[in-house]
N, C-alpha and C positions, 0 to 999 in steps of 0.2 A: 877248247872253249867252243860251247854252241853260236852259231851265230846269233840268234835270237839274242844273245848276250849280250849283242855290241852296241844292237838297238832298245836294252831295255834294262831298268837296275832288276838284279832280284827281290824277291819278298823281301818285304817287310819287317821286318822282327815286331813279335816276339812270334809269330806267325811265319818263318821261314820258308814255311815248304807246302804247297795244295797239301800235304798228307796231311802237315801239323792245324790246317783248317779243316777239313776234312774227319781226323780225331776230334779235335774239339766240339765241331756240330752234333758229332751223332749224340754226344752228354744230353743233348735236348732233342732224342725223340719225337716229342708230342711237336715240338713248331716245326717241321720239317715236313714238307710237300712233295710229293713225286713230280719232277717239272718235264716226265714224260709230254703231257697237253698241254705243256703251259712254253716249254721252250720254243724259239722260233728256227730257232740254227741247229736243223735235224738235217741238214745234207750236207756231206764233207766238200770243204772250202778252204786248202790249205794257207796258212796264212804267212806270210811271208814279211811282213813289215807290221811294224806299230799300227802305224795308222789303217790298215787292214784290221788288224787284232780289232783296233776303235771303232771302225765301222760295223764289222760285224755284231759288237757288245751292245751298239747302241737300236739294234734290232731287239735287245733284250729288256729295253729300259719301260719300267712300268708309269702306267698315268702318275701315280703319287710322286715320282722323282722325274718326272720331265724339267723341271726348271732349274736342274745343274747349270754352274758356271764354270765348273772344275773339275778338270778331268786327270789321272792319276795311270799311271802304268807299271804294271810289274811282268817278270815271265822267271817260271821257274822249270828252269835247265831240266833238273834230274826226271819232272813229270811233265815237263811239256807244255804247262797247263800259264796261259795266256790271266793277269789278274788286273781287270779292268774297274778301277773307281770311278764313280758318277759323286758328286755331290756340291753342294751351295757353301761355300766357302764361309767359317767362322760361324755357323749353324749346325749344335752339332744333332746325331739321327738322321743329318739331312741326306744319307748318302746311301749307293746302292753298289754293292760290288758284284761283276758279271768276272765267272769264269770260263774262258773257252779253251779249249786242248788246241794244240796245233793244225790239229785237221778241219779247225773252224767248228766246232760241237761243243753246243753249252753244254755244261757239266754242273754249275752251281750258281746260285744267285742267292745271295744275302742282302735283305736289307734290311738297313740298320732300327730304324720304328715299324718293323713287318715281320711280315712270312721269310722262310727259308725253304729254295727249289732245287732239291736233287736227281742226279741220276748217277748210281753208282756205277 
């Protein structure tokens, strides 16, 4: 068992795995942004705790979702990859999802009435 495990559920269903978000986005092309300029967590910061994962993500969070009340945590074992929700509780769209890999490096940002930020 990874440790990151101990501090954190896995994904989500139906959404299991960064891969299975990751296939899914690319279906949509055209809404998909390169978050090479757009990410803030471009130097490795290895992340060791939740609450580490949460600070980190929350460098990621854009003007439209600053007003979360609710914050959600996933990590998934087989990729590494840290799955941080922001959103307003019982509003839905309200929410933005930051992914960060273990080494502290965004990797993906979805939000939910927005753009989506990749780096493959």
């Amino acid at each position: 068992m990874n440790e990151n495990e101990l501090i954190a559920p896995p994904f989500p269903s139906p959404m299991s795995s960064y891969k299975n978000y990751v296939d899914s986005i690319k279906k949509y092309g055209d809404f998909i942004t390169d978050g090479t300029n757009i990410f803030k967590n471009i130097t490795e910061n290895r992340i060791t705790s939740k609450e580490e994962a949460i600070e980190l993500a929350k460098n990621e969070i854009l003007e439209d979702f600053a007003d979360y009340n609710k914050i959600s945590v996933y990590f998934d074992s087989e990729s590494e990859i840290w799955l941080i929700l922001f959103y307003v509780e019982d509003i839905l769209g309200s929410g933005q999802s930051v992914f960060i890999d273990s080494n502290g490096l965004t990797r993906l940002i979805i939000c939910e009435s927005g753009p989506i930020y990749f780096i493959e």
